[in-house]
C-alpha positions as CSV (number, residue, x, y, z in Angstrom):
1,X,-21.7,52.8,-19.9
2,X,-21.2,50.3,-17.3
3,X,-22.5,48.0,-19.4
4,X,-20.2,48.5,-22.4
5,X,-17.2,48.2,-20.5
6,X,-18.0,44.9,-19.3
7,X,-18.4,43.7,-22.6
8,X,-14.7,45.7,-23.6
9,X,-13.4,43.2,-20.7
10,X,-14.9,40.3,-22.1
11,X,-13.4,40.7,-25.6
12,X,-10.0,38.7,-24.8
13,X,-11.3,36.3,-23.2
14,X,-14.0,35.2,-26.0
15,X,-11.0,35.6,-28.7
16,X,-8.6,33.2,-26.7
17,X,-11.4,30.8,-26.7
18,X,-12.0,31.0,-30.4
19,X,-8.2,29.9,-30.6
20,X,-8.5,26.6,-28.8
21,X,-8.2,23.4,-31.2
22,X,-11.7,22.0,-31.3
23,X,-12.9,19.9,-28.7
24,X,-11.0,21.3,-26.1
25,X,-11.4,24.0,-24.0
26,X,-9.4,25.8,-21.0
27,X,-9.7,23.3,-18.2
28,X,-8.5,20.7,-20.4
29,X,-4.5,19.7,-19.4
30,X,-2.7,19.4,-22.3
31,X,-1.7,15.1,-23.3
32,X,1.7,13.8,-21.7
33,X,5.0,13.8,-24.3
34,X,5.1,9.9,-25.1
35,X,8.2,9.5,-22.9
36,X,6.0,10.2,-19.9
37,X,2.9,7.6,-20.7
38,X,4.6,4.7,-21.2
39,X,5.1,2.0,-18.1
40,X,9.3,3.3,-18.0
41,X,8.1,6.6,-16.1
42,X,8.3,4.5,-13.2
43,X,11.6,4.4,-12.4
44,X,11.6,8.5,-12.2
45,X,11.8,9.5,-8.6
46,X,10.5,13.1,-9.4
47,X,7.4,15.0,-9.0
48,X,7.5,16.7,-12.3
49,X,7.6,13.1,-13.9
50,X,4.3,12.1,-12.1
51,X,2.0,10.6,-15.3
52,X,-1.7,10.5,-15.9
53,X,-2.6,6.6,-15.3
54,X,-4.1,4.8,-18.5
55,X,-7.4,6.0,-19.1
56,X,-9.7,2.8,-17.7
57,X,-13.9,2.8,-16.4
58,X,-14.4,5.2,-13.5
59,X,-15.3,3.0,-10.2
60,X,-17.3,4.6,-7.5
61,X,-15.3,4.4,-4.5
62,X,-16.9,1.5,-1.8
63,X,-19.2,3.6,1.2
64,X,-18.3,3.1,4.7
65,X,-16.9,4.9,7.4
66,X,-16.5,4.0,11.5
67,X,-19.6,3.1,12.8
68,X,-21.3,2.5,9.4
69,X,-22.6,-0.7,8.2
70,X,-19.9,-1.9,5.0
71,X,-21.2,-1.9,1.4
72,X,-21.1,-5.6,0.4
73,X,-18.1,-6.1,-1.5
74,X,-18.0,-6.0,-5.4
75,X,-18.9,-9.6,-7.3
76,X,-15.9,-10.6,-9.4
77,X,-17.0,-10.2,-12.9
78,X,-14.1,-11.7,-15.2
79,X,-14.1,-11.1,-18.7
80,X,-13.7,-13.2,-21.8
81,X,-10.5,-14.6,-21.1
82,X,-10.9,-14.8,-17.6
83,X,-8.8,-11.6,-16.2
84,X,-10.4,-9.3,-13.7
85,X,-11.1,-5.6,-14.5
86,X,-8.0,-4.2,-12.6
87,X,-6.7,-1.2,-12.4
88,X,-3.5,-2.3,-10.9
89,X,-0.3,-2.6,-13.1
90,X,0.0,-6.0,-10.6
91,X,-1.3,-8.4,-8.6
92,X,-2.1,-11.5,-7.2
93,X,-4.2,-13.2,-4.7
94,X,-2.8,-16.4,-2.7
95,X,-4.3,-18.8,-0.2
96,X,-3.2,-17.7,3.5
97,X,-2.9,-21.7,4.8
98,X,-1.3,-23.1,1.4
99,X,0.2,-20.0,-0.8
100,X,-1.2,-21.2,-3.9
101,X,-2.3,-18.6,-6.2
102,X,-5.9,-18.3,-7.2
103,X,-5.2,-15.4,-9.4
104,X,-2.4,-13.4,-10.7
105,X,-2.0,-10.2,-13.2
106,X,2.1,-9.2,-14.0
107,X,2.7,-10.9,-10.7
108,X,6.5,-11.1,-11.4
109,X,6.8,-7.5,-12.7
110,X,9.1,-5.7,-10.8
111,X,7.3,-2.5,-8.7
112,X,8.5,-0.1,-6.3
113,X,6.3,-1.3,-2.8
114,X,6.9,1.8,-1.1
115,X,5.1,1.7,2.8
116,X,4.8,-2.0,2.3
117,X,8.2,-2.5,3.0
118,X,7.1,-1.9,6.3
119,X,5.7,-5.3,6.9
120,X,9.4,-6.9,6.8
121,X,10.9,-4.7,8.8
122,X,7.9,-5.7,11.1
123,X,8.5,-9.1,10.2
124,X,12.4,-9.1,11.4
125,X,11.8,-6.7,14.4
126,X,9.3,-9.6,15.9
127,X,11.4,-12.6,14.8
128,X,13.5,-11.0,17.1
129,X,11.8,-11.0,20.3
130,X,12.0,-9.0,23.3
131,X,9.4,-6.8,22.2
132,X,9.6,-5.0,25.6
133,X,13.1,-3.9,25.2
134,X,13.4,-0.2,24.8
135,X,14.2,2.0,21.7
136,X,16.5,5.3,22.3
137,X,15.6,7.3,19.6
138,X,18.5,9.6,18.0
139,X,19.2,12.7,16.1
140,X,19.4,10.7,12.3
141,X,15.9,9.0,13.6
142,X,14.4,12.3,13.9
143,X,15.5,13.7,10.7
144,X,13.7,11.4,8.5
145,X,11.0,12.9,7.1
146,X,7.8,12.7,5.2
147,X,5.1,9.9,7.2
148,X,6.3,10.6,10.9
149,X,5.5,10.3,14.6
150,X,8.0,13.2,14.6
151,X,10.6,11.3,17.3
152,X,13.1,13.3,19.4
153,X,16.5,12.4,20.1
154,X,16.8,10.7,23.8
155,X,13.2,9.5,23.8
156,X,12.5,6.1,24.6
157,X,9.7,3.4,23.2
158,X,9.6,0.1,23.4
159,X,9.6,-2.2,20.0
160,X,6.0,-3.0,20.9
161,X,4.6,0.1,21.2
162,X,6.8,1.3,18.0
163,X,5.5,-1.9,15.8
164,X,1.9,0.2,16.2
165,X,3.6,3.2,15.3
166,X,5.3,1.8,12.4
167,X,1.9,-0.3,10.8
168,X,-0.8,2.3,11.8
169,X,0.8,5.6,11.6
170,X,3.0,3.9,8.3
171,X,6.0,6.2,10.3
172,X,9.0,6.7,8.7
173,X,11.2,8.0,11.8
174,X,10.2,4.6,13.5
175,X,11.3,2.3,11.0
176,X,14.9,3.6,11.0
177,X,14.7,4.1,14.7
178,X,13.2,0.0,14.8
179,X,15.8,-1.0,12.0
180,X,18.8,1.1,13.2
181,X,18.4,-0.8,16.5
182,X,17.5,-4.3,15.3
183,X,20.7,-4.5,12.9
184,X,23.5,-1.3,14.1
185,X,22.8,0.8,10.9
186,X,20.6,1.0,8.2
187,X,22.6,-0.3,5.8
188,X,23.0,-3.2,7.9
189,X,19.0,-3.7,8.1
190,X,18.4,-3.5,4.7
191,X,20.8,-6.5,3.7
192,X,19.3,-8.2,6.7
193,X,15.7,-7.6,4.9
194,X,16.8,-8.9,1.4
195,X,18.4,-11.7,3.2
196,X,15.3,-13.0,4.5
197,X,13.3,-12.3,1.2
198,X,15.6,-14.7,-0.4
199,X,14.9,-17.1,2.5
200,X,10.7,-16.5,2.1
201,X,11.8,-17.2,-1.7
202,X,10.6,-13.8,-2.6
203,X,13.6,-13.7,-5.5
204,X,13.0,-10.7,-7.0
205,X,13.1,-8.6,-4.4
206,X,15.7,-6.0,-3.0
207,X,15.4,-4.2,0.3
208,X,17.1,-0.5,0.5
209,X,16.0,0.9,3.5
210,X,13.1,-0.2,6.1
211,X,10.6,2.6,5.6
212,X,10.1,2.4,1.6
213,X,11.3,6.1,0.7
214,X,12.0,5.9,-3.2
215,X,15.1,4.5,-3.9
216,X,15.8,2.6,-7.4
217,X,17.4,0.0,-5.8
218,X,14.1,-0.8,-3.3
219,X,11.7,-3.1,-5.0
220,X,10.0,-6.1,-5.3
221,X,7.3,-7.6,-7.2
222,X,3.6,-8.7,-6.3
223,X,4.3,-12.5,-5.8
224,X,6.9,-11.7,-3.6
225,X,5.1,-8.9,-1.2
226,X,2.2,-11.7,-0.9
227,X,4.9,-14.4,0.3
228,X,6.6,-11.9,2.8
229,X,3.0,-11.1,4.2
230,X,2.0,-14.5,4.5
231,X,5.6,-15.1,6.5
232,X,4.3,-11.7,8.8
233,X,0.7,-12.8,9.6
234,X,1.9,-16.1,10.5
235,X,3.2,-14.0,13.9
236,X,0.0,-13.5,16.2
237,X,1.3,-10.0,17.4
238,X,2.2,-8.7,13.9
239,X,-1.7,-9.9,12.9
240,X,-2.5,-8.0,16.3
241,X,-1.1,-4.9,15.2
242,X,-2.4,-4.6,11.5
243,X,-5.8,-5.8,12.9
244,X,-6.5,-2.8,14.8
245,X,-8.3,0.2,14.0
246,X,-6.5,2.9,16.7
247,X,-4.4,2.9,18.9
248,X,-3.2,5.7,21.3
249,X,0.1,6.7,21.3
250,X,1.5,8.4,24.4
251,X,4.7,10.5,24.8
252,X,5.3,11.9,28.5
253,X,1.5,11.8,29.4
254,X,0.6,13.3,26.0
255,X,-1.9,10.8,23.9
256,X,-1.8,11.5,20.0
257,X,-4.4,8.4,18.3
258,X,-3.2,6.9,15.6
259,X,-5.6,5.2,13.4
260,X,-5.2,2.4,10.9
261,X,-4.1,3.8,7.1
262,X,-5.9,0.3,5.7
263,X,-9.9,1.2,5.2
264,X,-10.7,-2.1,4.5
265,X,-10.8,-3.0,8.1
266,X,-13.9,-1.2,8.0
267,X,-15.2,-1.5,4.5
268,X,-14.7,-5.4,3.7
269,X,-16.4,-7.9,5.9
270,X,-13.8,-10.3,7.3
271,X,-10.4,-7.9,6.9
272,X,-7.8,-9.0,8.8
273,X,-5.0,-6.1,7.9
274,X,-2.1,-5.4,6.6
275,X,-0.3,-2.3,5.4
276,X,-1.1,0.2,2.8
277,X,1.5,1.9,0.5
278,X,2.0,5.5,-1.3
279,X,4.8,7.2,-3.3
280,X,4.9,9.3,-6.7
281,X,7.0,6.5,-8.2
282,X,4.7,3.7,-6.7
283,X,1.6,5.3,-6.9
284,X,-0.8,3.2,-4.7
285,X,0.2,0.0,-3.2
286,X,-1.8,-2.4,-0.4
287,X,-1.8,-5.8,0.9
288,X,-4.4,-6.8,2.5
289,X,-6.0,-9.7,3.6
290,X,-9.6,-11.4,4.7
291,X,-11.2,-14.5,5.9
292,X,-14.2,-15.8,5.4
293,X,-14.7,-19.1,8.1
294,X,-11.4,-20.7,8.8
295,X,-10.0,-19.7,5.4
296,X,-8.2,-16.4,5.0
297,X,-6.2,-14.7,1.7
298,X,-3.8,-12.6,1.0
299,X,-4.2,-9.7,-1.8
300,X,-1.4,-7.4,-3.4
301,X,-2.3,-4.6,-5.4
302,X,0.6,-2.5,-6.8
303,X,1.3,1.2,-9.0
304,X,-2.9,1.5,-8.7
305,X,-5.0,4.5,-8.4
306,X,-6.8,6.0,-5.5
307,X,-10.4,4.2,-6.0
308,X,-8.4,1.1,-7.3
309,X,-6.3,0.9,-3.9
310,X,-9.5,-0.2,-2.5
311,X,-11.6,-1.7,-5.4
312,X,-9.2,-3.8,-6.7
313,X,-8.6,-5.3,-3.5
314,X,-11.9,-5.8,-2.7
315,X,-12.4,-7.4,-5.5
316,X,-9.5,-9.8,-5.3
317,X,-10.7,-10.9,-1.6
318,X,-13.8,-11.6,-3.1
319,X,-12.6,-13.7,-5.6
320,X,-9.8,-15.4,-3.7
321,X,-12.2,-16.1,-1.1
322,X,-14.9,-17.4,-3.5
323,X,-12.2,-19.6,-5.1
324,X,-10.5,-20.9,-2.4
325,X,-13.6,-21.6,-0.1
326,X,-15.1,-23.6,-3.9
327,X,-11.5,-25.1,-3.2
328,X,-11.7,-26.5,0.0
329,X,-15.5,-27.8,-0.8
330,X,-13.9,-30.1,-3.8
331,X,-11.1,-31.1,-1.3
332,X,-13.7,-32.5,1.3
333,X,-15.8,-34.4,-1.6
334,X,-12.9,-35.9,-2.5
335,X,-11.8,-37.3,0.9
């Protein structure tokens, strides 16, 4: 009897299978209206608009962990017409000492650069000096929300120890608490930041806010997130600061460790920083950079996946580094 009526409860289920179109069964999602799998979905702040990336080879994401020994980095293998398997809607790689570009891929397309953003308002707080001065953090400070080191109003930091909030933790209450102070307002800040893009002749770039919350108006493109990090790790304490792995930050005796966002401090031989990146609109984002002797590069991956975030940069480092070491070896014949 038993039996039989577990068969009897089995009966729907078998039918509604036999209803499926071929080749597809229940796990299956359904495919994305047209609307939402083209490149223009990127401009839609929502998370209902959030698309399924182009389909593209899987990558296995690099090993390594603290206190493990990295996986070498991948070989760049281009393909017939020289471009690198990417999954990155763009990039570029650029020589640290010259900023000439060893590769690019849409490097001029416009792209949201979400936590990146971070590295100017990094840039501007330490071109301003007196690093030691102290931060009062206020009500609108602690009511920004997502990434945070969850500030309270009257607290006080100094612009030192907030820079390693703001590039480790990626905090979003520190930025505005860093650019509210630096400039009067935010508003203020953010012209301040496109300003200085403009100066860095990163042209196609406009600042909205200092944390990189979506906001149409905040973007940039590859080129110009490569020149702005080149301008931030020319300051020793900004290279100080994306360079290390943790850092303990302490509120009234209290220690809560913070540790670097950017993996490739410990998975790619030679990283030097800088700043990862992550909204819906802008997917994955990271700059990062690497040196191999005395000759360092800058990456920029932007709208990635989550293997590509760190594949594709790996595999730019090792390219730019190949290239621009092959570089400097022709240069010294030549001489």
């Amino acid at each position: 009897m038993a039996r039989f009526f577990r068969s009897f409860l089995l009966l729907p289920v078998a039918a509604a299978m036999l209803l499926l179109p071929a080749g597809q069964t229940h796990s299956e999602d359904p495919a994305l209206p047209p609307s939402l799998s083209s490149p223009a979905w990127k401009d839609v702040g929502t998370s209902a608009a959030k698309p399924r990336l182009a389909a593209r080879k899987k990558r296995t994401p690099a090993a390594g962990a603290p206190g493990v020994t990295p996986a070498p980095p991948p070989q760049p293998q281009p393909g017939p017409n020289g471009e690198l398997p990417l999954a990155a809607w763009g990039a570029i790689v650029i020589d640290e000492l010259t900023g000439q570009t060893l590769y690019e891929s849409n490097a001029d397309a416009p792209q949201f650069p979400a936590s990146t953003t971070k590295i100017m308002t990094a840039l501007l707080v330490i071109e301003e000096g007196d690093l030691d001065h102290e931060v009062e953090c206020t009500l609108e400070d602690s009511k920004v929300g997502e990434s945070s080191l969850e500030l309270k109003p009257g607290q006080h930091f100094t612009r030192r120890q907030m820079l390693y909030g703001l590039m480790l933790k990626s905090a979003n209450d520190v930025a505005h608490a860093l650019g509210r102070d630096n400039a009067g307002s935010i508003e203020a800040f953010a012209e301040k930041m496109t300003r200085r893009a403009k100066e860095l002749g990163a042209l196609g770039t406009h600042f909205a806010n200092p944390n990189g919350l979506h906001d149409p108006n905040h973007y940039t493109t590859p080129r110009d997130l490569a020149l702005i990090a080149r301008a931030a790790m020319h300051q020793p304490f900004f290279r100080e600061v994306v360079g290390t792995r943790d850092y303990n930050w302490t509120v009234e005796g209290a220690i809560n460790p913070l540790h670097n966002h950017n993996r490739l401090l410990e998975r790619f031989p030679g990283c030097t920083g800088i700043k990862t990146g992550y909204t819906i609109p802008a997917q994955q984002v990271l700059v990062s950079s690497a040196m191999r002797g005395n000759r360092e590069v800058i990456s920029v991956v932007m709208h990635t996946d989550k293997p590509g975030i760190w594949n594709d940069s790996m595999l730019l480092l090792s390219y730019g580094l190949d290239h621009v070491t092959q570089s400097a070896v022709g240069n010294s014949a030549g001489n």
